[in-house]
VEXDREN-2710 file (C-alpha; in Angstrom, 1 decimal):
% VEXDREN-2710
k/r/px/py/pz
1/UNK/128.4/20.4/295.5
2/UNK/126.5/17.3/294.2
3/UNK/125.7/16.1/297.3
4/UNK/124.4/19.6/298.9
5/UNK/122.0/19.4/295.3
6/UNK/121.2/15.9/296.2
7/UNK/120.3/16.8/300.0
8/UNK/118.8/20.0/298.9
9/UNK/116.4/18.2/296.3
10/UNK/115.3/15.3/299.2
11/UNK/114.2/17.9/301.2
12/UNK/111.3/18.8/298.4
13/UNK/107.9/17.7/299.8
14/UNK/107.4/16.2/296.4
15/UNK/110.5/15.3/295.3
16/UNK/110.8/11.4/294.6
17/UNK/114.0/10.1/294.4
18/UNK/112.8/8.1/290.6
19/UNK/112.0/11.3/289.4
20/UNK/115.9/12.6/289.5
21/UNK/116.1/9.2/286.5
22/UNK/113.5/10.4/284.6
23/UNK/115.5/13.8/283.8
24/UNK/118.4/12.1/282.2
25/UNK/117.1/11.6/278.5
26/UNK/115.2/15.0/278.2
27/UNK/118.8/17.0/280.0
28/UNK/121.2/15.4/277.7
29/UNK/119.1/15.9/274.7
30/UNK/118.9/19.8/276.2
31/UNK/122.3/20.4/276.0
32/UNK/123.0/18.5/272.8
33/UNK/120.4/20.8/271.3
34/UNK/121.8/23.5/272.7
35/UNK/125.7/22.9/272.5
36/UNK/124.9/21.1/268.5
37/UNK/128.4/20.4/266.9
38/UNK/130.2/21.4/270.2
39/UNK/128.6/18.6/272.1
40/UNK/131.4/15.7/271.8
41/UNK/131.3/12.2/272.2
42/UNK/133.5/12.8/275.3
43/UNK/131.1/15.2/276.8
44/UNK/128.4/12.3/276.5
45/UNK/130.4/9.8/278.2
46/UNK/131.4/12.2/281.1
47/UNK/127.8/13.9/281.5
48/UNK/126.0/10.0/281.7
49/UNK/129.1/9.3/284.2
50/UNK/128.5/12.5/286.7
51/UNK/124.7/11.9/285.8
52/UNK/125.0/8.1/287.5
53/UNK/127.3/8.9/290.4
END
C-alpha cells in the first residue's frame, strides 16, 4: 500500500520528492490535534517510524 502511494504520488507532474518531508511536522501535529489525549507517546514513535520508512 505504501509503495502504490509512493509510486502514485511520483507520478504528479509537480510532485517533488522533498515535498513528501515537509508534510511530517504539520501531519503529526494534525492528528495530535485531532486525536488530543488519545494520541500516545507510542503512536508518536510508530507514526515518525512508518513516516521514515
Amino acid at each position: 500500500m505504501l509503495e502504490q502511494t509512493a509510486q502514485d504520488h511520483a507520478r504528479k507532474k509537480f510532485f517533488k520528492p522533498e515535498m513528501f518531508w515537509a508534510m511530517e511536522e504539520p501531519f503529526l501535529y494534525a492528528v495530535k490535534l485531532i486525536l488530543g489525549e488519545r494520541y500516545t507517546d507510542n503512536m508518536d514513535v510508530i507514526y515518525k517510524t512508518v513516516i521514515n520508512l
